[in-house]
N, C-alpha and C positions, 0 to 999 in steps of 0.2 A: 357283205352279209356277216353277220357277227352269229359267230358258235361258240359252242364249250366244244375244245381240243385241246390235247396232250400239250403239255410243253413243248419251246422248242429245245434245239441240241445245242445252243451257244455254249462256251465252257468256262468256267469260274473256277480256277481251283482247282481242276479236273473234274469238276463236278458239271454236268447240265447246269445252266444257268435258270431258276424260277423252278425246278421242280420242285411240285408240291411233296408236301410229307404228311406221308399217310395213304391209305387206299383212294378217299374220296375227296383229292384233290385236283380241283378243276378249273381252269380259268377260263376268258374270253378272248376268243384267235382272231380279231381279225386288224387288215391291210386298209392302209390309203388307198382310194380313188377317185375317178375324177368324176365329179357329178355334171349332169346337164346344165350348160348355163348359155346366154347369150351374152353378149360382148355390149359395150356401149352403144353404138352407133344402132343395133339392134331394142337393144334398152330404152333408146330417146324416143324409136320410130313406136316402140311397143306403148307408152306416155302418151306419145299423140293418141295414137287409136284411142286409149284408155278414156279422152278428153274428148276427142268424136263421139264415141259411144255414151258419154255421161251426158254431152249435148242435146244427141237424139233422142236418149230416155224421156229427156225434159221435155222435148217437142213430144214426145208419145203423152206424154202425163198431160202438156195443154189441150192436144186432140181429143186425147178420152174427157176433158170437162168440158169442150165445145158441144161434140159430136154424144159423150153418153155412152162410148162404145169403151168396154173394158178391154177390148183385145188390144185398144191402145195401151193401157195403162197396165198389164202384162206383157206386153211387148218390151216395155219401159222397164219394169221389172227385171226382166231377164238382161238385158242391157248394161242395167246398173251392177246385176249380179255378175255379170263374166267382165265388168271392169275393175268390181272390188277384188273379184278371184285373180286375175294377174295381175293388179299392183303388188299382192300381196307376198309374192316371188321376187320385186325389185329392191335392191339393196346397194349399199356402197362399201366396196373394201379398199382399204387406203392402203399403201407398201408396209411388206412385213408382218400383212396380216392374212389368215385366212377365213372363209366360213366353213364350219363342219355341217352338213344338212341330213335329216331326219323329217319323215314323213312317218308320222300315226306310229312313232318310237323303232322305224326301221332308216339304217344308215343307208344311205342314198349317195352317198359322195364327200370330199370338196372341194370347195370352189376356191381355187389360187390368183387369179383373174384380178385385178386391180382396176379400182373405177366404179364405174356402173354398169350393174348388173342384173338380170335376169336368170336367178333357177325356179326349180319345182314350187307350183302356190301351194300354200296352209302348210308348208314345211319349217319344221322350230330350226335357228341357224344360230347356232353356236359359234364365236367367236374364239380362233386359238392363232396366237402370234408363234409366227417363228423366226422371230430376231433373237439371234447372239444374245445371251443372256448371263452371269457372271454374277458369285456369290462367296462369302468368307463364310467356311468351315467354323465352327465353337473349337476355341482352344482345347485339344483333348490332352490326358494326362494318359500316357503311356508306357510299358515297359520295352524299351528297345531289346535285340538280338541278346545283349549280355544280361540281361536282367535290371537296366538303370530305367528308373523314371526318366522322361524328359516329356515335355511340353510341345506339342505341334500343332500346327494350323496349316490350312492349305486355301485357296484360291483355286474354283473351279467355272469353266467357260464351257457353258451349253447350250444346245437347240432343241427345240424341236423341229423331228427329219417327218414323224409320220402321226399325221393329226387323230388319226383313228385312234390308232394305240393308246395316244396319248389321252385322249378323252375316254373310251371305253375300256382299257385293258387296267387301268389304275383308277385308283379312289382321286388322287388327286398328284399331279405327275410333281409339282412344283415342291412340295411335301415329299414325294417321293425320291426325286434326286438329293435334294439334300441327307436324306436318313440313307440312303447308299453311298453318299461321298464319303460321311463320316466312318462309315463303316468298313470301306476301301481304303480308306489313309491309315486308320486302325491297324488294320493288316498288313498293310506293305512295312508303316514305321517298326514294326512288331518284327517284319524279315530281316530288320539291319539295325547294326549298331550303330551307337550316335558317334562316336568317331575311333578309328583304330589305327593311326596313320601308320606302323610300324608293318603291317600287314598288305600293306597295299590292296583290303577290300575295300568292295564298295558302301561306304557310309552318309549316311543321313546327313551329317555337313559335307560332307568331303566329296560326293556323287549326286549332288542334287539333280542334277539333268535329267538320269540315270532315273533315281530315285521319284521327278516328277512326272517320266514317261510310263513308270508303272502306278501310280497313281492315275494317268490318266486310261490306262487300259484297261484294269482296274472295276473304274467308275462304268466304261464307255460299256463293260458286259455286264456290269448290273442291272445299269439304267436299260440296256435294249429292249427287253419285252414293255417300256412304259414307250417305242417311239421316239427315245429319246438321244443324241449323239453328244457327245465332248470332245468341243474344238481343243483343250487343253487344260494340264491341269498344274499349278507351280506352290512350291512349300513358301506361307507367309509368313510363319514362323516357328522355329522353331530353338530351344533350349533345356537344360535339366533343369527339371523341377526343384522348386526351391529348395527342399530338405537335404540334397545332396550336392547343391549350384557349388556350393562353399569347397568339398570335398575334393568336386572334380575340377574345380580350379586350381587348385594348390599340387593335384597330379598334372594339369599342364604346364602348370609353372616349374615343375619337378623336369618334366619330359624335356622342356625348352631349357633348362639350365643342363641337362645331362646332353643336348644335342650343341651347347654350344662350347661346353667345356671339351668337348670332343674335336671340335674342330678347332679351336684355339692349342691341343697337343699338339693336332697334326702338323698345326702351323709352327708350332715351338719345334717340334723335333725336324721339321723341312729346312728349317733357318737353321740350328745345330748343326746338321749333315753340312750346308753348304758352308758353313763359318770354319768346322770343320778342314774339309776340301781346300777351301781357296788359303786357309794356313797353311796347310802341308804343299800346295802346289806352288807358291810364291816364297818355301824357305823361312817364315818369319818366325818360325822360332818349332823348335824340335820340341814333340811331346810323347813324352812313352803312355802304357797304359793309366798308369794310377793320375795322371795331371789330366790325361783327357774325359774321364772317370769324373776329375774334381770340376773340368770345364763345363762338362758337361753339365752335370749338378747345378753348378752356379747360373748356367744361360738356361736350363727348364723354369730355375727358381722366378729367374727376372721374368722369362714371359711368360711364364702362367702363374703368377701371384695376380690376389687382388689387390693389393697395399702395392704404392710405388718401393723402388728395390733401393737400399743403402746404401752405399760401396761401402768395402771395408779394405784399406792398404794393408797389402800382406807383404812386408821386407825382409820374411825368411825363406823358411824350403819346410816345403812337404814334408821332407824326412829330417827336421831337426824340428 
């Protein structure tokens, strides 16, 4: 039965999910269910009769022009009426698909049933599939968590779970998911920065998983009051927006030269220590402070320069 009732309590946000704004905001509440139907083998038996009875109409209709007697030919009438009244309930639904059924613009049921079928006669049946469905988001232009543009797109995977919903509770559900996808990626890209590696949060390149799990959760409580579910939802693209692409390039190209020159010290000054050590420990030659000072200097110079290292033969002393 389809009513005007309150929203439900799903949450978005921390907000009820579809509450209206305003005093006289009202939608239509209602639930899937399963309408009257018969099964094939029921369906085939129900044809024959249907074929019997168009037969006998015909033999009423020659009786009454032999005989003259109309109660044949109203006989025949009625006949033909209760065979065109339940053909008109027989239908075929193929996998993947359902009928939604309506009688004199009251929902009735639907019918999941595959094959041929019998429901309600003079009932209008609406067709609504509920196969896995899959669609690319418009590229949107965004402010991430720090304030940067960047460019996102998403890839979202959905059904429909509840054919009522989907046909009475929304203007048009297909329409509808899309304009809540978009507007769920909106928000989630908007919670996170496009990338922060030094911080160890979680970022739009750097947490996608992360990142497409809330997207699909996202979607999956907007879309609910349309009947609608999402098997999943993953980022199909994403980057800064052109007027800043240039900018934030040259800061990771900064980032990556400051993280490798870092490790290139560490490794200069590891190799020091031990060149160091295994001098002193095998005797080969005595160094006070000021030569180890200049050792030192000279073995940083060679490996951490970018230009290959000169030698230069020094055949005096430090102190002359």
């Amino acid at each position: 039965m389809s009513d005007i009732a309150s929203p439900p309590q799903e949450s978005v946000g921390g907000q009820p999910a579809g509450r209206p704004v305003g005093s006289g905001g009202t939608r239509v509440d209602v639930s899937e269910r399963t309408a009257w139907s018969l099964g094939s083998a029921a369906t085939v038996l129900l044809l024959l009769i249907d074929v019997a009875l168009v037969i006998t109409a015909f033999s009423q209709f020659a009786a009454a022009d032999s005989t003259g007697d109309d109660s044949h030919a109203g006989l025949g009438v009625l006949l033909i009426a209760v065979a065109v009244l339940t053909f008109t309930g027989i239908g075929v639904i193929s996998p993947g698909s359902t009928r939604v059924v309506q009688l004199f613009g009251r929902y009735m049921g639907t019918v999941r049933r595959t094959g041929l079928y019998t429901t309600v006669p003079l009932s209008n049946r609406r067709r609504v599939s509920v196969r896995v469905r899959n669609f690319e988001t418009n590229e949107l232009k965004v402010n991430d968590a720090d304030g940067n543009p960047v460019n996102i797109a998403a890839i979202v995977v959905w059904q429909v779970a509840d054919t009522a919903k989907a046909t009475f509770a929304v203007e048009d559900y297909v329409d509808f998911v899309r304009v809540q996808s978009e507007s769920a990626l909106r928000h989630v890209a908007m919670s996170h920065p496009y990338d922060r590696p030094d911080t160890g949060e979680e970022t739009l390149r750097g947490a996608t998983d992360v990142v497409s799990g809330e997207i699909a959760a996202e979607v999956a409580a907007r879309v609910a009051i349309a009947g609608l579910e999402v098997v999943e939802a993953r980022i199909s693209s994403l980057a800064y927006a052109p007027e800043i692409a240039q900018a934030m390039l040259q800061r990771q190209q900064a980032g990556a030269i400051i993280a490798a020159r870092s490790r290139i010290v560490e490794g200069a000054v590891s190799m020091v220590e031990d060149a160091l050590k295994r001098l002193e420990d095998h005797a080969v030659v005595t160094l006070d402070e000021e030569r180890k000072a200049a050792m030192v200097s000279n073995l940083l110079v060679v490996l951490c320069g970018d230009s290959r290292a000169t030698p230069i033969v020094n055949t005096g002393s430090l102190y002359t």
